[in-house]
N, C-alpha and C positions, 0 to 999 in steps of 0.2 A: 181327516188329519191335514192338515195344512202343509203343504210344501217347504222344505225351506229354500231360500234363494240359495240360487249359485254363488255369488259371490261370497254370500254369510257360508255357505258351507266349504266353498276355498279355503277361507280366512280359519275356520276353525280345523283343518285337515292339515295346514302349514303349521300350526300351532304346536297341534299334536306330534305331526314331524320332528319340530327344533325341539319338542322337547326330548323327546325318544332318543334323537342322535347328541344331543347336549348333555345327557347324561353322564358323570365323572364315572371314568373307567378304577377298575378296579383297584386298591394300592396295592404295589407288591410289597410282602414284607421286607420288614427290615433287617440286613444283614447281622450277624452275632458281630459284635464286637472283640475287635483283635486284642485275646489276651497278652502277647509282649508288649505291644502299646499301652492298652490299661495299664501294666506291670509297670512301667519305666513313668508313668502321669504320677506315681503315689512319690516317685524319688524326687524329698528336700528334705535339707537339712530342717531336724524338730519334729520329725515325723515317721512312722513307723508300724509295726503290727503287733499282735498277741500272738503267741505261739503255744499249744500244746504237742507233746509226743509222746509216743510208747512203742516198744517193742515186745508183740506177745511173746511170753513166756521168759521174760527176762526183768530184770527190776530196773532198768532203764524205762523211765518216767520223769518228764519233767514239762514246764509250763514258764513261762518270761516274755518277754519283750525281745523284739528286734529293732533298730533305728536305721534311718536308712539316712544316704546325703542325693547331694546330686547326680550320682551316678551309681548307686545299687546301696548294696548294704554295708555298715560300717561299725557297726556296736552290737552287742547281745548281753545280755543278762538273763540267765534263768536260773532257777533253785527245782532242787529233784536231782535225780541221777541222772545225767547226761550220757550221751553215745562214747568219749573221746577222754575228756577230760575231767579224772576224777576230784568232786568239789560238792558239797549240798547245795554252794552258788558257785556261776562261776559266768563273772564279765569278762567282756573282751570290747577292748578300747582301745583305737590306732597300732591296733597287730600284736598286742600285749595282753598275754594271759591271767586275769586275777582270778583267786580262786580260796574260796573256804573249805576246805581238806574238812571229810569225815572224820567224828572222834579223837582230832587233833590235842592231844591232852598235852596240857603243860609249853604249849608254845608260846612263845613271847607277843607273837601280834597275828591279830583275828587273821591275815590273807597272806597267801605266798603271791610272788610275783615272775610266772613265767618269761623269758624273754628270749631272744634268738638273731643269728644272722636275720631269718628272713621274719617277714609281718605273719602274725598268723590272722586268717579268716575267720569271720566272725560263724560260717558255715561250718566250722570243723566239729561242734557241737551236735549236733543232727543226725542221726543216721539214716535219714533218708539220704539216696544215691543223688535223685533225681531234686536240685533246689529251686523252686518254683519261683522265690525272688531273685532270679539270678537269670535277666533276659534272656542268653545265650543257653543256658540250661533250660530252660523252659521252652523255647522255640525247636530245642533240640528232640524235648521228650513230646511236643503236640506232634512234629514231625512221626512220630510210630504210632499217631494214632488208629484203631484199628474199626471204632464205633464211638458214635457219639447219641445223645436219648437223652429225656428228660431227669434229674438228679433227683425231685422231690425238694422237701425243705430242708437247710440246713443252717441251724440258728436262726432259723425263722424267715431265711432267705431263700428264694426260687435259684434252683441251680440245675445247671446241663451238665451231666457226668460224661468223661471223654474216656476211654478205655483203650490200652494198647500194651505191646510188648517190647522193653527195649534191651539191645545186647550192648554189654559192655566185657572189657577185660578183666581178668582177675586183679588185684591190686589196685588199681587203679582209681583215682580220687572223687569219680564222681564219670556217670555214664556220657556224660558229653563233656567232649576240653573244654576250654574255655575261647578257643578259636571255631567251634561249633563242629568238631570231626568226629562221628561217632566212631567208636570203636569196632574191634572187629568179632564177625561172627561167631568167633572160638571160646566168646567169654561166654560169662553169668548172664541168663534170661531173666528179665525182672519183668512183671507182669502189675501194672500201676492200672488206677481208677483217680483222677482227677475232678472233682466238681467245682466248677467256677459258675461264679452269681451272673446275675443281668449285666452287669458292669466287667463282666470277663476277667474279674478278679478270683485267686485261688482259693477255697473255702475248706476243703479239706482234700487230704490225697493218705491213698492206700499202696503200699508196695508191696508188693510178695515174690520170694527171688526162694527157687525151690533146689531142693539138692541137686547136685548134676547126680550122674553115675557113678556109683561109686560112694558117696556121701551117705552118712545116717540121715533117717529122717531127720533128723536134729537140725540139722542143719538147714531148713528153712525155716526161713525169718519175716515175718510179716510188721511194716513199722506205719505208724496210724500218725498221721500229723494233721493238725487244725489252726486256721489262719482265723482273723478274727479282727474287727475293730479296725480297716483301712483306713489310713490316714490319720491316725492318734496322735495326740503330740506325745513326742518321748524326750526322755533327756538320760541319756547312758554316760556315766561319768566315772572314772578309776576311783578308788577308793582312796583315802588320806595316807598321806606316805607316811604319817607316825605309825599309820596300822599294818603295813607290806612288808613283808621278810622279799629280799632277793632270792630269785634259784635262775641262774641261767645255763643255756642252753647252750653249747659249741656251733 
């Protein structure tokens, strides 16, 4: 067998070297994407989501759109039973309640027109506690998260289910203020399951807020809500004033 030279066999031993140590080190993956961030990217005006709900064991059921502006959420319209406001539909546009009343026989025009000192939210609809387009609300309930795993698909979309427990007070509008101060220990445990897509948008979310002591079983409520269709155009608009009866509010 023939030798080979010293220098051809340097040459090929430096070779081997650069390439061994030149090799690209591993990538580390990629951090999840901050759901409040995602959250507040989808807000402008013209644009919005799909919304399903339900509360088992109750006939609260309903299904519509939300519209969002620059700054969170601004308009809803759904039809079904709603949490709050009894209607088969019921918009709300610049803090003004419209509303088609069940069985309304013999009224003069299709919608009543709620109104008030104050603006009513387009969120008063929902019974979920916890509103997931609503930044400070939602920063507030990832805050208790307790576990987070892979969600499966949901509408055909790969999602990471986040799991926690959050306390809020009795009465109270919703488990995080809106200055982001949770409430205190003494209230209602609500026990949520959140699944958000690759895009760290809301996909669906489960509450379940179980009796305290003392309570019938009755009294847990389990409410199923589903997001859908980010970044839709929507266009939420009050309905014709020849159709609106006034009802106002003190």
């Amino acid at each position: 067998m023939t030798p080979i030279p010293l220098r051809r066999w340097l040459t090929v031993s430096l070779a081997v070297a650069m390439f061994l140590t030149s090799s690209p080190a591993p990538v580390a993956a990629a951090a999840p994407p901050d759901p409040v961030e995602a959250l507040k990217s989808q807000f402008a005006a013209g644009r919005g989501i799909r919304v399903a709900e339900r509360v088992d064991g109750t006939e609260v059921k309903f299904r519509g759109t939300v519209g969002f502006g620059p700054k969170g959420a601004v308009a809803v319209d759904v039809s079904g039973r709603n949490y709050t406001v009894a209607g088969r539909r019921v918009v709300i546009v610049r803090g003004v309640i419209y509303a088609q009343p069940d069985g309304r026989r013999g009224a003069r025009k299709r919608w009543t027109r709620t109104s008030g000192a104050d603006p009513v939210s387009p969120e008063v609809v929902f019974a979920q506690r916890a509103i997931v387009f609503d930044p400070v609300a939602l920063q507030g309930l990832l805050s208790t998260t307790t576990s987070r795993r892979p969600g499966g698909l949901v509408d055909g979309a790969p999602t990471t289910v986040y799991r926690g427990v959050l306390t809020y007070a009795v009465g109270t509008p919703a488990p995080v203020s809106r200055d982001g101060v949770r409430y205190g220990e003494s209230g209602v445990r609500m026990h949520w399951k959140l699944w958000l897509d690759g895009r760290g948008l809301a996909r669906r979310l489960v509450s379940t807020v179980y009796p305290r002591p003392g309570e019938p079983a009755s009294a847990k409520r389990v409410v199923r809500t589903r997001f859908s269709d980010w970044g839709a155009r929507v266009t939420i608009s009050a309905p014709p004033k020849s159709q609106v009866d006034d009802w106002h509010v003190p």
